[in-house]
Predicted model as a PDB file, atoms N, CA, C, CB and O in Angstrom, pLDDT in the B-factor column:
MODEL        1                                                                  
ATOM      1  N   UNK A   1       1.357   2.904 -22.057  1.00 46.00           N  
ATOM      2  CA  UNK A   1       1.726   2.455 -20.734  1.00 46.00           C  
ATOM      3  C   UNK A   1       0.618   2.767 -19.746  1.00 46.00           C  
ATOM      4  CB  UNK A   1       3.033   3.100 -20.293  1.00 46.00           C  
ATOM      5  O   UNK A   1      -0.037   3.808 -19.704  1.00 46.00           O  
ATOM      6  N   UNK A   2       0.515   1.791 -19.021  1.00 55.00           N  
ATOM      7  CA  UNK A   2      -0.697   1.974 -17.794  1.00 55.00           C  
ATOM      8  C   UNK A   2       0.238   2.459 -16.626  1.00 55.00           C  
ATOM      9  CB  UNK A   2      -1.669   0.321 -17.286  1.00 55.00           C  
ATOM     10  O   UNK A   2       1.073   1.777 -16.032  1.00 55.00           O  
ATOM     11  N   UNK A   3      -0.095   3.857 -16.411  1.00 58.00           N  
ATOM     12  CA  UNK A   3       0.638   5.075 -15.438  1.00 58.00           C  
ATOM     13  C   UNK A   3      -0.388   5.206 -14.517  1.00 58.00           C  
ATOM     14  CB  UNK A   3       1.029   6.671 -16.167  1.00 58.00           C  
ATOM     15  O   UNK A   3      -1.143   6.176 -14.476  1.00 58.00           O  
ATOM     16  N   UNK A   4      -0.445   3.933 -13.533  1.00 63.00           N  
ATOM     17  CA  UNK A   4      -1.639   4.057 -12.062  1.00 63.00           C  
ATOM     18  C   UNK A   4      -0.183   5.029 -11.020  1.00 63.00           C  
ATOM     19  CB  UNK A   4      -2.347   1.629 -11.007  1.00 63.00           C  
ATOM     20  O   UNK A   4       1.008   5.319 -11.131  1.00 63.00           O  
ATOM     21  N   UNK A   5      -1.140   5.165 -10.226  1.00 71.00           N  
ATOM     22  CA  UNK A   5      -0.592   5.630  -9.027  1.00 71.00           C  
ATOM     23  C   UNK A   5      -0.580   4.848  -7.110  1.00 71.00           C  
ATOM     24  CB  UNK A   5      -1.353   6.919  -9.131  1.00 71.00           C  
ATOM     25  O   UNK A   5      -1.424   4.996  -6.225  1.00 71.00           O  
ATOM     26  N   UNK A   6       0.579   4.147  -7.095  1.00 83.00           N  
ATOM     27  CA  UNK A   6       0.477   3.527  -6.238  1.00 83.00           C  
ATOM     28  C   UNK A   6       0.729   4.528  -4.980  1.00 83.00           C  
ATOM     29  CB  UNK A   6       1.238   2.433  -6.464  1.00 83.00           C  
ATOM     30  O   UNK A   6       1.625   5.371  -5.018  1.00 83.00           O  
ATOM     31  N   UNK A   7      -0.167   4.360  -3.821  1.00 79.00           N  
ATOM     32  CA  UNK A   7       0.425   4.673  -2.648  1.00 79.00           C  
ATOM     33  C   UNK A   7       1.655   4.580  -1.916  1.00 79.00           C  
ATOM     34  CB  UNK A   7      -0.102   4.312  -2.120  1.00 79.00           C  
ATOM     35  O   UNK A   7       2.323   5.427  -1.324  1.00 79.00           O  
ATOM     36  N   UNK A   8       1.786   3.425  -2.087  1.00 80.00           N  
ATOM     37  CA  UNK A   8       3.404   3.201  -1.523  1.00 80.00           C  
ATOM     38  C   UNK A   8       4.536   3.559  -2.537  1.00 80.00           C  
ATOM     39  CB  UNK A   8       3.696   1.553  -1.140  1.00 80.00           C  
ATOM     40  O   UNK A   8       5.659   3.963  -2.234  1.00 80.00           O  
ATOM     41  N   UNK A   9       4.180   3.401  -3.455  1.00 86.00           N  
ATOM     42  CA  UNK A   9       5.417   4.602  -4.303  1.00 86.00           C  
ATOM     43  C   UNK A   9       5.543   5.880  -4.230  1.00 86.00           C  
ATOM     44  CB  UNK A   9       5.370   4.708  -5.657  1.00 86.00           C  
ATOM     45  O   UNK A   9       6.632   6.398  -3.984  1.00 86.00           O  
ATOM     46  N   UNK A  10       4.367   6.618  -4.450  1.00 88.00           N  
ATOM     47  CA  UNK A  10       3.984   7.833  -4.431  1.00 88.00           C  
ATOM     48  C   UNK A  10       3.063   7.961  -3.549  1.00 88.00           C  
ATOM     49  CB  UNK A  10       3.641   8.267  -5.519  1.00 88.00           C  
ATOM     50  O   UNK A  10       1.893   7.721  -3.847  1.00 88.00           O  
ATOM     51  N   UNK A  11       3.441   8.382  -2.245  1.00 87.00           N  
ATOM     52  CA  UNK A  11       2.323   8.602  -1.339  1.00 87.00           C  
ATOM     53  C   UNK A  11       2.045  10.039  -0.988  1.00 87.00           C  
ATOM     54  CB  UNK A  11       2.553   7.868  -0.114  1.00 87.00           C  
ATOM     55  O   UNK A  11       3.063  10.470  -0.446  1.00 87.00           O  
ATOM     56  N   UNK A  12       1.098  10.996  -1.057  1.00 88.00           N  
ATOM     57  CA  UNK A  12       0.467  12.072  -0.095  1.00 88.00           C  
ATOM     58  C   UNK A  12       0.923  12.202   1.182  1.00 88.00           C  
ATOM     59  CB  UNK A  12      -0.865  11.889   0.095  1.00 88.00           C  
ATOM     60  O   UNK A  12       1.243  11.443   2.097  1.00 88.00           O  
ATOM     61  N   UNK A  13       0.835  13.886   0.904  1.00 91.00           N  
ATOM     62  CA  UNK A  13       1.137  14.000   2.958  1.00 91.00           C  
ATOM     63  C   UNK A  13      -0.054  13.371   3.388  1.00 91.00           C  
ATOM     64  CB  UNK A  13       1.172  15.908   3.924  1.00 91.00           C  
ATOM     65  O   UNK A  13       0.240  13.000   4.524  1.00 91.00           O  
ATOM     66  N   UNK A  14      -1.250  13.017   3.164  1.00 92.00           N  
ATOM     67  CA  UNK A  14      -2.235  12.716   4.039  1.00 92.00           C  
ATOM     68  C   UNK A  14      -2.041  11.449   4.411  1.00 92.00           C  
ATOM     69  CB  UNK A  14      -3.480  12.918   3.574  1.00 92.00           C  
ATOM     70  O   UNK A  14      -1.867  11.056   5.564  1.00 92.00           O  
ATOM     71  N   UNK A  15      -2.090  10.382   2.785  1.00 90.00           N  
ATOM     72  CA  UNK A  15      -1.429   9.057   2.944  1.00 90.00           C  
ATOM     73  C   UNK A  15      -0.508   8.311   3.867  1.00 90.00           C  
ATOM     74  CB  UNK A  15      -0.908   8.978   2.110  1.00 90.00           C  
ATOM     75  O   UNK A  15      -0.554   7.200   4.394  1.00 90.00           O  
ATOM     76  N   UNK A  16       0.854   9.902   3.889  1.00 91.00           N  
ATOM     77  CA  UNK A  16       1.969   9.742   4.487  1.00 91.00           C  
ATOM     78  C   UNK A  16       1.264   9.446   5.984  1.00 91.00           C  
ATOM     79  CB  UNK A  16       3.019  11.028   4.275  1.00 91.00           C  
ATOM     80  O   UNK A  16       1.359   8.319   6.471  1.00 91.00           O  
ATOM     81  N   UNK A  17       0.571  10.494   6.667  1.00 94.00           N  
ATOM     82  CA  UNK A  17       0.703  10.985   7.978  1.00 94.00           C  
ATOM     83  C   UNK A  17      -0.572   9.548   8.417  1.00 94.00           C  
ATOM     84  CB  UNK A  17       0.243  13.049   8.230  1.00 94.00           C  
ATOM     85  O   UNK A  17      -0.468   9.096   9.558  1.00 94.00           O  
ATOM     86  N   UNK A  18      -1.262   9.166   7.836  1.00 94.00           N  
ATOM     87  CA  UNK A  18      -2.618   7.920   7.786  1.00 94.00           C  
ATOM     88  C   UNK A  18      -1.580   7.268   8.452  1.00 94.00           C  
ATOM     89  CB  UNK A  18      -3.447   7.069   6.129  1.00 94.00           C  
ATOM     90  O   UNK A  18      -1.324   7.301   9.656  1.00 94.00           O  
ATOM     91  N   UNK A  19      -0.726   6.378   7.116  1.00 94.00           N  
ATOM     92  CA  UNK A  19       0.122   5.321   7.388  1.00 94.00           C  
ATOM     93  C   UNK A  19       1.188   5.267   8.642  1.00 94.00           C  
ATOM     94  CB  UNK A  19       0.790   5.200   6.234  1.00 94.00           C  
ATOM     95  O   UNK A  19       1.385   4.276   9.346  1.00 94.00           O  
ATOM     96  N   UNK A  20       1.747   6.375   8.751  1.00 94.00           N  
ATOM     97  CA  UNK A  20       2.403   6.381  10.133  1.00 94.00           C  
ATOM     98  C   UNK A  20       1.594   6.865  11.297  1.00 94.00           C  
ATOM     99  CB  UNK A  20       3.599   7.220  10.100  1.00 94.00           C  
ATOM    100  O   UNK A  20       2.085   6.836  12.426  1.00 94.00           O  
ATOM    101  N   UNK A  21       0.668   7.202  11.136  1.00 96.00           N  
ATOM    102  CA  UNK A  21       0.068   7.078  12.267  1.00 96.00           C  
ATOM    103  C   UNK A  21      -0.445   5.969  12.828  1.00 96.00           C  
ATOM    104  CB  UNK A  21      -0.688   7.749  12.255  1.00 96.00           C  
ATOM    105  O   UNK A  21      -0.598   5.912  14.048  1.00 96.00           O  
ATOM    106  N   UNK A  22      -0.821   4.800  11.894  1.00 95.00           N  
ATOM    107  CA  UNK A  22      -1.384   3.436  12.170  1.00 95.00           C  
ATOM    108  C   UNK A  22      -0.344   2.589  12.379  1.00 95.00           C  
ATOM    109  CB  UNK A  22      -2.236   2.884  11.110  1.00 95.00           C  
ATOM    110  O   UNK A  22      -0.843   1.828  13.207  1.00 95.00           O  
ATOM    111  N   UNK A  23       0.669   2.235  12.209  1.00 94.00           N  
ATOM    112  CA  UNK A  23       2.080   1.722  11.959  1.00 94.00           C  
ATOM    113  C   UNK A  23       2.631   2.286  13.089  1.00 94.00           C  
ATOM    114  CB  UNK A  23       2.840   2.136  10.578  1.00 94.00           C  
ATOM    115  O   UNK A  23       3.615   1.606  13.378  1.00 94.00           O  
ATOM    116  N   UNK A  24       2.431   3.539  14.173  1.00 95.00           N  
ATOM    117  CA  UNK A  24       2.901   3.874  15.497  1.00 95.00           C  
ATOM    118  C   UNK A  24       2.245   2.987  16.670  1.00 95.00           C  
ATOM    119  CB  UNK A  24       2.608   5.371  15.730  1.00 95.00           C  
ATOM    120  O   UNK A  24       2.818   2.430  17.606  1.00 95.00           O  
ATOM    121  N   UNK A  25       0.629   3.027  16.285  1.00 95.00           N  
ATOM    122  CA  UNK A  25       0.054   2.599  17.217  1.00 95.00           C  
ATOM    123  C   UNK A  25      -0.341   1.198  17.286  1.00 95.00           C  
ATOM    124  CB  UNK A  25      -0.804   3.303  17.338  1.00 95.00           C  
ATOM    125  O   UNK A  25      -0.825   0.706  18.305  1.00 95.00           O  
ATOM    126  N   UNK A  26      -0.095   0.422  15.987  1.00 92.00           N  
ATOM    127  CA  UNK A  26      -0.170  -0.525  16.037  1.00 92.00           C  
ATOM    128  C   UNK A  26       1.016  -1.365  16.413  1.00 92.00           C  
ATOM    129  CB  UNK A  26      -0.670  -0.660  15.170  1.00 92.00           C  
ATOM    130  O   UNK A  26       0.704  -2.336  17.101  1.00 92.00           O  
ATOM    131  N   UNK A  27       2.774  -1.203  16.042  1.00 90.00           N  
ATOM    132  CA  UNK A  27       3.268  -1.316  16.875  1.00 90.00           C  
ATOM    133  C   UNK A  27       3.500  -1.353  18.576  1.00 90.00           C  
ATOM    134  CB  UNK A  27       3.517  -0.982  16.425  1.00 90.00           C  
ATOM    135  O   UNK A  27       4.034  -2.147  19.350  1.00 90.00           O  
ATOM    136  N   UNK A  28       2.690   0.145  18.731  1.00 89.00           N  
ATOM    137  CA  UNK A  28       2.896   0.165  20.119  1.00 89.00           C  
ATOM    138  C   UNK A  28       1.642  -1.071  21.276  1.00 89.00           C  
ATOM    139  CB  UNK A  28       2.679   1.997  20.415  1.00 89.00           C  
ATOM    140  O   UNK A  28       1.763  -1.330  22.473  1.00 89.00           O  
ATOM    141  N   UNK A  29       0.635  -1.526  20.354  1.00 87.00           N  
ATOM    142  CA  UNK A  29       0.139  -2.335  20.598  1.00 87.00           C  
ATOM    143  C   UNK A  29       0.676  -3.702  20.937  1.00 87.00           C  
ATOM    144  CB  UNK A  29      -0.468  -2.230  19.904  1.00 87.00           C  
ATOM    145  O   UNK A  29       0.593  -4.571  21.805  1.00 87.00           O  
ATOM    146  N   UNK A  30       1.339  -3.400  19.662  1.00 84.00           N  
ATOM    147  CA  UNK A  30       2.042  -5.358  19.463  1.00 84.00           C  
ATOM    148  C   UNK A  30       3.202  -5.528  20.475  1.00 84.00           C  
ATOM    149  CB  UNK A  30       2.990  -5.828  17.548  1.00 84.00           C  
ATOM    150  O   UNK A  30       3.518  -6.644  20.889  1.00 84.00           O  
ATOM    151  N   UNK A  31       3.820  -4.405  20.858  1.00 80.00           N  
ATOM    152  CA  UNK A  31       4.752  -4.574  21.798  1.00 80.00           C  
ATOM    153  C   UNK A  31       4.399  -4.803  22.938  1.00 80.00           C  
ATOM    154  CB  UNK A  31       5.459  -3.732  21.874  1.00 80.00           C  
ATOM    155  O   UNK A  31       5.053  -5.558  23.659  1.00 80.00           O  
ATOM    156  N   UNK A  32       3.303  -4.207  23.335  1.00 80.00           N  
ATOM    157  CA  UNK A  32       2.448  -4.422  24.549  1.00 80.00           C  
ATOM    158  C   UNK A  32       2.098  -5.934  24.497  1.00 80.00           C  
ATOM    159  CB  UNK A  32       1.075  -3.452  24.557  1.00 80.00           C  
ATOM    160  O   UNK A  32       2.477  -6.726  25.360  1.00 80.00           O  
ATOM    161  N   UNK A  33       1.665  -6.131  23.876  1.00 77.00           N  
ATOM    162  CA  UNK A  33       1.225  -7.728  23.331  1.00 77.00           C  
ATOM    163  C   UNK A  33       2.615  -8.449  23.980  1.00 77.00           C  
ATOM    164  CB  UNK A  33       1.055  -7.971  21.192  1.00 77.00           C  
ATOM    165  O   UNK A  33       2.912  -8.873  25.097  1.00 77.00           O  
ATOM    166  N   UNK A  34       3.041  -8.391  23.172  1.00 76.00           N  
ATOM    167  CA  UNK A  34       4.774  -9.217  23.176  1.00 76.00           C  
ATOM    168  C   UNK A  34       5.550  -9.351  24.710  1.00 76.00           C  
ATOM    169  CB  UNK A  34       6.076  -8.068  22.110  1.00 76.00           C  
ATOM    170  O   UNK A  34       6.015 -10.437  25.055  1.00 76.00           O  
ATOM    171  N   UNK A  35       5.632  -8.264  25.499  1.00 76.00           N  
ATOM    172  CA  UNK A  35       6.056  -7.670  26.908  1.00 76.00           C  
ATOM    173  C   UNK A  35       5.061  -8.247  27.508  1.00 76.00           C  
ATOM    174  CB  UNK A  35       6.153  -6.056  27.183  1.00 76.00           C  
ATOM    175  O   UNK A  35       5.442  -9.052  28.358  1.00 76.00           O  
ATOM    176  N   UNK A  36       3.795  -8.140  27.388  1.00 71.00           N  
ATOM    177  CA  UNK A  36       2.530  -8.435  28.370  1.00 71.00           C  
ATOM    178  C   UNK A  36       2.703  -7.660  29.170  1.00 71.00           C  
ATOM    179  CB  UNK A  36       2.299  -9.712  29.037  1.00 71.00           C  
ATOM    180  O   UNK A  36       2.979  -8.093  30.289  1.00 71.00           O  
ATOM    181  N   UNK A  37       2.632  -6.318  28.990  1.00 69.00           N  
ATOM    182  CA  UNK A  37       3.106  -4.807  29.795  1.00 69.00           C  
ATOM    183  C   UNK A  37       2.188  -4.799  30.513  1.00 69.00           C  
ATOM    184  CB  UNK A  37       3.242  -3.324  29.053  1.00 69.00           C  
ATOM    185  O   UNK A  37       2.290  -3.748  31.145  1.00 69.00           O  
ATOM    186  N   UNK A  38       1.146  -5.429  30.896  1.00 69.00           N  
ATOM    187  CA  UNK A  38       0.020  -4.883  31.647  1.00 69.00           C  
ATOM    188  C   UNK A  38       0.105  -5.581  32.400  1.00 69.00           C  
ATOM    189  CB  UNK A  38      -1.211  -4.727  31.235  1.00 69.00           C  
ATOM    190  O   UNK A  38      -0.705  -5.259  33.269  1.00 69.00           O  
ATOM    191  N   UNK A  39       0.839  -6.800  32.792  1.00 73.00           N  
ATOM    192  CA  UNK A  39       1.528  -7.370  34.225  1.00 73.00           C  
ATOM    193  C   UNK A  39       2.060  -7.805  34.397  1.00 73.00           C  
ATOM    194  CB  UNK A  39       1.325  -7.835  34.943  1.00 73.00           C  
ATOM    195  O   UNK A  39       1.817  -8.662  35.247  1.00 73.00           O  
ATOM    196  N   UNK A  40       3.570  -7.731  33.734  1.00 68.00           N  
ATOM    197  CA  UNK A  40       4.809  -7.951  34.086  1.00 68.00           C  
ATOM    198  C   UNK A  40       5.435  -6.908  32.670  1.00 68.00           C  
ATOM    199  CB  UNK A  40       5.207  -9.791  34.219  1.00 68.00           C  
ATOM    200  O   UNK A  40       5.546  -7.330  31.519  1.00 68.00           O  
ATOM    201  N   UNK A  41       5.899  -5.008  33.286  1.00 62.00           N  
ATOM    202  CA  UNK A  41       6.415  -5.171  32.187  1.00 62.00           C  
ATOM    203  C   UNK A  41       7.745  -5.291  31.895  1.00 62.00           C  
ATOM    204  CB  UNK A  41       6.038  -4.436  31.631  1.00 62.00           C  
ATOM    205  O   UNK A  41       8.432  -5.065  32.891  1.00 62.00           O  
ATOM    206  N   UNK A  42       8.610  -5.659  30.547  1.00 60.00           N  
ATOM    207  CA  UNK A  42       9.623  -5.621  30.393  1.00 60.00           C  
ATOM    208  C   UNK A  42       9.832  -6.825  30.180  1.00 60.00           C  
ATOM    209  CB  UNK A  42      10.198  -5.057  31.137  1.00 60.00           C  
ATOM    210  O   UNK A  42      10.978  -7.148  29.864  1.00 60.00           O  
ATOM    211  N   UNK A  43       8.660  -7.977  30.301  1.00 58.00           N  
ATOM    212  CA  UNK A  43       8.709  -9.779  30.546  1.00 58.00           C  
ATOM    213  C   UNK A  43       8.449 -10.147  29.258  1.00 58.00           C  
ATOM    214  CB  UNK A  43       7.472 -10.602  31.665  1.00 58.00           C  
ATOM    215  O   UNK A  43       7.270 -10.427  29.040  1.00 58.00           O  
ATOM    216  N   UNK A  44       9.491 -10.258  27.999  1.00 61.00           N  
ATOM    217  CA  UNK A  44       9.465 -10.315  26.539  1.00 61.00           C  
ATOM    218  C   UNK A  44       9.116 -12.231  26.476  1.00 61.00           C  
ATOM    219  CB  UNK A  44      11.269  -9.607  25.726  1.00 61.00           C  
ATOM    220  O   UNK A  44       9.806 -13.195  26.808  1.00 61.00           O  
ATOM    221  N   UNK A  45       7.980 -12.132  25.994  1.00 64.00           N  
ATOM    222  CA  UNK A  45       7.414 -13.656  25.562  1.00 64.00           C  
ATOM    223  C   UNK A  45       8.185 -13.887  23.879  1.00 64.00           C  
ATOM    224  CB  UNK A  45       5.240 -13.647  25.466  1.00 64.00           C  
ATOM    225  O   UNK A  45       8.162 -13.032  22.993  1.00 64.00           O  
ATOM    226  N   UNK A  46       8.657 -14.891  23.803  1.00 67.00           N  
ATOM    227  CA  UNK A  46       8.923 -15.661  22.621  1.00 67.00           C  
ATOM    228  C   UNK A  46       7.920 -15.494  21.249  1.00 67.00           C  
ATOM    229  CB  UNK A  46       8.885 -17.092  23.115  1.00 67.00           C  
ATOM    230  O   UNK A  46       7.951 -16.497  20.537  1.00 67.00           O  
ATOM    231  N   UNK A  47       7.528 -15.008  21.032  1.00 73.00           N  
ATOM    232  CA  UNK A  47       6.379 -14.979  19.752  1.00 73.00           C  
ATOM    233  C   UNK A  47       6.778 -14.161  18.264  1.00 73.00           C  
ATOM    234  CB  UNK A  47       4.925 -14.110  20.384  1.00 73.00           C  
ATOM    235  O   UNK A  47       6.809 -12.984  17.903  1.00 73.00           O  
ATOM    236  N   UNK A  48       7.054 -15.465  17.650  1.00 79.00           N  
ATOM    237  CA  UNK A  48       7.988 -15.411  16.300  1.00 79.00           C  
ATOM    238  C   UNK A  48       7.123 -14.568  15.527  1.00 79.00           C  
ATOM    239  CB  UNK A  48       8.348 -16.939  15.466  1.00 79.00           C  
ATOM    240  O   UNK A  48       7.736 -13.582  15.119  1.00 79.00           O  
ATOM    241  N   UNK A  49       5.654 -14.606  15.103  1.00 80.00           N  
ATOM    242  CA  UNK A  49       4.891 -14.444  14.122  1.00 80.00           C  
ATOM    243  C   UNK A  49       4.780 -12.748  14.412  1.00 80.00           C  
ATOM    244  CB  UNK A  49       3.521 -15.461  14.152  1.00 80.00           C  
ATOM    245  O   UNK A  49       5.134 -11.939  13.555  1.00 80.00           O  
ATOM    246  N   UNK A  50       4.420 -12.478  15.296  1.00 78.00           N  
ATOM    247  CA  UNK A  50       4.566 -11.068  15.942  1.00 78.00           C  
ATOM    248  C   UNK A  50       5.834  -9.764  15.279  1.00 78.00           C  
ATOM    249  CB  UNK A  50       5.000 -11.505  17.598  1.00 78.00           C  
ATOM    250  O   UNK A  50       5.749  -8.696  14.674  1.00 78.00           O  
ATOM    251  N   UNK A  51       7.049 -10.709  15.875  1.00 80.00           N  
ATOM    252  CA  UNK A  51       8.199 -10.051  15.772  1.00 80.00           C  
ATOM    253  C   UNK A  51       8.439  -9.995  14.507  1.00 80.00           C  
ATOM    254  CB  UNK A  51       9.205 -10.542  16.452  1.00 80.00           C  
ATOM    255  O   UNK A  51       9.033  -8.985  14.129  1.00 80.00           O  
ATOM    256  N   UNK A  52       7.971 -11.288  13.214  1.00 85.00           N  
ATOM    257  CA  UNK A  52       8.242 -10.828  11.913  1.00 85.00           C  
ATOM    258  C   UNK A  52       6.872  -9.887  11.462  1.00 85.00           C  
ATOM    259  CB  UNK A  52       8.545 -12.185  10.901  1.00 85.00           C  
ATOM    260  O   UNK A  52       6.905  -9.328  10.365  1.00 85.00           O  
ATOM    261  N   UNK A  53       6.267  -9.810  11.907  1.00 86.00           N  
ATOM    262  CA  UNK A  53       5.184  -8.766  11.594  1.00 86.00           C  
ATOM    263  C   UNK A  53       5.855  -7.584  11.726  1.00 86.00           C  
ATOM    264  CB  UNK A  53       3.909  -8.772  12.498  1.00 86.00           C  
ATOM    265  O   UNK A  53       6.210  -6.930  10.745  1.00 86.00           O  
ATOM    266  N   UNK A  54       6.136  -7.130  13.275  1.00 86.00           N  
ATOM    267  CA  UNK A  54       6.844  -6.014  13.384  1.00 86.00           C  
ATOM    268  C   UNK A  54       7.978  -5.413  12.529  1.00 86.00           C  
ATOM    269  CB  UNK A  54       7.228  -6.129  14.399  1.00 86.00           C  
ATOM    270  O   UNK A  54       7.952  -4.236  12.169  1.00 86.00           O  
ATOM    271  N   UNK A  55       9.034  -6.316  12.198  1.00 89.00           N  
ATOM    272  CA  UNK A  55       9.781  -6.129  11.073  1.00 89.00           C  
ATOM    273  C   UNK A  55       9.476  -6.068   9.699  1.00 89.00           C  
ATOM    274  CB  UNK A  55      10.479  -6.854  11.116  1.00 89.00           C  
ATOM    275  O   UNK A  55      10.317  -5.613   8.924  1.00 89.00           O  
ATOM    276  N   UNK A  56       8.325  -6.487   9.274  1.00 94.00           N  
ATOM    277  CA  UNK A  56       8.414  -6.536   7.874  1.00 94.00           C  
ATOM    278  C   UNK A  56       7.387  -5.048   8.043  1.00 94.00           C  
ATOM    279  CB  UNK A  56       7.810  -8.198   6.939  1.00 94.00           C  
ATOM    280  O   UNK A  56       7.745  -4.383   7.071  1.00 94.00           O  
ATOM    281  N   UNK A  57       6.653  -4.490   8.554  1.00 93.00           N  
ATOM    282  CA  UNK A  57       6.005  -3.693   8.790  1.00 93.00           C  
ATOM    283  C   UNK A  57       6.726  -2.694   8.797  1.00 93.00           C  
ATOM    284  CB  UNK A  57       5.380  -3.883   9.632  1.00 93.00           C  
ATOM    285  O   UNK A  57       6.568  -1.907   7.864  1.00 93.00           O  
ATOM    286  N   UNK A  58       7.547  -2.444   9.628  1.00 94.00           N  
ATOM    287  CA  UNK A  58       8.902  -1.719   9.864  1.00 94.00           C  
ATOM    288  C   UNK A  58       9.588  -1.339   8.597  1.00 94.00           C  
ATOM    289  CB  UNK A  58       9.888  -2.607  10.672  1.00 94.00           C  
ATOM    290  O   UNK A  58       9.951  -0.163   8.569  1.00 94.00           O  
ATOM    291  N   UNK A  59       9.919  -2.240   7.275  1.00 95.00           N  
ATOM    292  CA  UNK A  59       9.957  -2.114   6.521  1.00 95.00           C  
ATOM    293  C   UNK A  59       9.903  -1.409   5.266  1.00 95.00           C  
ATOM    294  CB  UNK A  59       9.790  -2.476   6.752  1.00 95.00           C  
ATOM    295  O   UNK A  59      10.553  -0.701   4.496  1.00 95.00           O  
ATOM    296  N   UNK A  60       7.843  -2.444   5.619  1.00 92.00           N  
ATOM    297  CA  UNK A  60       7.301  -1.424   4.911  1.00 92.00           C  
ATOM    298  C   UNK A  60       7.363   0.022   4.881  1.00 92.00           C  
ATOM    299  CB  UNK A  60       6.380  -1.591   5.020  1.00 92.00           C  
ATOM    300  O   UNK A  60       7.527   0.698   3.865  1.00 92.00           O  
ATOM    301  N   UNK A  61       7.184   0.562   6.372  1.00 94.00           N  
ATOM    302  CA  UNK A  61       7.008   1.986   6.710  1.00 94.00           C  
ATOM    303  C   UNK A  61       8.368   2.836   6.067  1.00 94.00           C  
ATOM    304  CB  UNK A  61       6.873   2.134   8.466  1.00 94.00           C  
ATOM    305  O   UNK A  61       8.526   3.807   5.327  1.00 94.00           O  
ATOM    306  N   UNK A  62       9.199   1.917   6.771  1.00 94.00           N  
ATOM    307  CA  UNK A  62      10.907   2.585   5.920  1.00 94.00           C  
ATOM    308  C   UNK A  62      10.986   2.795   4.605  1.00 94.00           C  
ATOM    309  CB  UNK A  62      12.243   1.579   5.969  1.00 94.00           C  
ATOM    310  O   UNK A  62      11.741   3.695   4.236  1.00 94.00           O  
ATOM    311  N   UNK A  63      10.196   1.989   3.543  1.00 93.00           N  
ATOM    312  CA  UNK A  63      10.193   2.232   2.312  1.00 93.00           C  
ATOM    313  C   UNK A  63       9.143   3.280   1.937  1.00 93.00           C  
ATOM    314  CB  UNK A  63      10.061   1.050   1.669  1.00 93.00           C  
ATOM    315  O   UNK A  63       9.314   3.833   0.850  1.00 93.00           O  
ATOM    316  N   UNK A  64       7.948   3.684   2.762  1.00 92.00           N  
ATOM    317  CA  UNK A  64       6.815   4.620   2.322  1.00 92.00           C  
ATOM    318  C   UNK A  64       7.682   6.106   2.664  1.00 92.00           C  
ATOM    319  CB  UNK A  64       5.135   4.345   3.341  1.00 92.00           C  
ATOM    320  O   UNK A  64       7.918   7.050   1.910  1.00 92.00           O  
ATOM    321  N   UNK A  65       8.037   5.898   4.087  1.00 92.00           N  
ATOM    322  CA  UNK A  65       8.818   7.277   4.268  1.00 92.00           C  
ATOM    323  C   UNK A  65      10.287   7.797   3.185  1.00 92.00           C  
ATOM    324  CB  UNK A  65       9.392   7.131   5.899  1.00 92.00           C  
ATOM    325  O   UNK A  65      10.507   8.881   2.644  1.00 92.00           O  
ATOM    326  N   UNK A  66      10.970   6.700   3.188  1.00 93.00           N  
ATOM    327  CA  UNK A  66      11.725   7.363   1.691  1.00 93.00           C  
ATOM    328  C   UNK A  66      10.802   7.552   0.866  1.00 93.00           C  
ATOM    329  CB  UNK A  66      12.808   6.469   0.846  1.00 93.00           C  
ATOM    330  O   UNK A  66      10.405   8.706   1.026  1.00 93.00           O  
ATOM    331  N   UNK A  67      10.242   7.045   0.067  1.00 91.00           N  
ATOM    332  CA  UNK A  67       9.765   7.423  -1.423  1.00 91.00           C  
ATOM    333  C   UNK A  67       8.421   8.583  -1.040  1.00 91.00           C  
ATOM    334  CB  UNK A  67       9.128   5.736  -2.450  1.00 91.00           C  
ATOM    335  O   UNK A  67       7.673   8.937  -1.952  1.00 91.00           O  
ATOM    336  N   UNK A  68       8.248   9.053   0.240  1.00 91.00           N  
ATOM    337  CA  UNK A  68       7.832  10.280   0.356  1.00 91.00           C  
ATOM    338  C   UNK A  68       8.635  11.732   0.314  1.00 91.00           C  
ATOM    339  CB  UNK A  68       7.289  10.148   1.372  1.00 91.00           C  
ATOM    340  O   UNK A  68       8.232  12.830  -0.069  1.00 91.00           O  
ATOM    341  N   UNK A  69       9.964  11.316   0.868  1.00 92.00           N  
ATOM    342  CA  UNK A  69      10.952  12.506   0.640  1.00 92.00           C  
ATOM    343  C   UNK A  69      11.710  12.519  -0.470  1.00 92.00           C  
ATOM    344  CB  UNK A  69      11.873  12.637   1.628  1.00 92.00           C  
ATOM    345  O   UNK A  69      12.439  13.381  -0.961  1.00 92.00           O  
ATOM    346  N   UNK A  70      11.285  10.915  -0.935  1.00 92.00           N  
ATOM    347  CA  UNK A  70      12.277  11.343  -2.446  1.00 92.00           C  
ATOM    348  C   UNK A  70      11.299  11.695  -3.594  1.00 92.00           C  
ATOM    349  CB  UNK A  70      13.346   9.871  -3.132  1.00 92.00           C  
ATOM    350  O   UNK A  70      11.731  11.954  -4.717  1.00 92.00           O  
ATOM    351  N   UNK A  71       9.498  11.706  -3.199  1.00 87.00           N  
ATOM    352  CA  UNK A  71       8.940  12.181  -4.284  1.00 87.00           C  
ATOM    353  C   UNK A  71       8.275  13.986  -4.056  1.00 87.00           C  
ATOM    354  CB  UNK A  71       7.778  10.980  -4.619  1.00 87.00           C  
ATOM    355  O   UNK A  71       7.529  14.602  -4.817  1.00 87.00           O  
ATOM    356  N   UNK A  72       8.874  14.437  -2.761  1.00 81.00           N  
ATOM    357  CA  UNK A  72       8.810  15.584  -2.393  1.00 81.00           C  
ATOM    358  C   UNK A  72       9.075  16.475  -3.082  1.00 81.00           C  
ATOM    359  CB  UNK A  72       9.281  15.722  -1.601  1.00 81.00           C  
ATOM    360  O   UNK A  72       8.993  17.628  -2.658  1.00 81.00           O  
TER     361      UNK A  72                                                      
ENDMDL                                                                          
END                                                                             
């Protein structure tokens, strides 16, 4: 059997703390994006491609953080 080691199955605290750290700020980007917080905020623009980014991203992250506490 070929026994690789995937990141997102088995991820490192370092891995762990990488990935959510990029996945915070890149969200907090895209929301900015989305709001157009920098002059009008709270003024949510329509932008489909975005919002499934955010979710499937979201996702992703939800599945790295379990299989970090469940390979703890």
């Amino acid at each position: 059997m070929n026994n690789k080691r995937n990141w997102l199955e088995n991820p490192t605290k370092t891995q762990f703390l990488i990935s959510l750290t990029v996945y915070i700020i890149s969200l907090i980007i895209m929301v900015a994006t989305m709001t157009d917080f920098f002059q009008k905020p709270f003024d949510l623009k329509v932008n489909i491609v975005l919002l499934f980014l955010n979710i499937f991203a979201t996702i992703t992250m939800l599945k790295v953080i379990r299989n970090y506490y469940k390979n703890k």
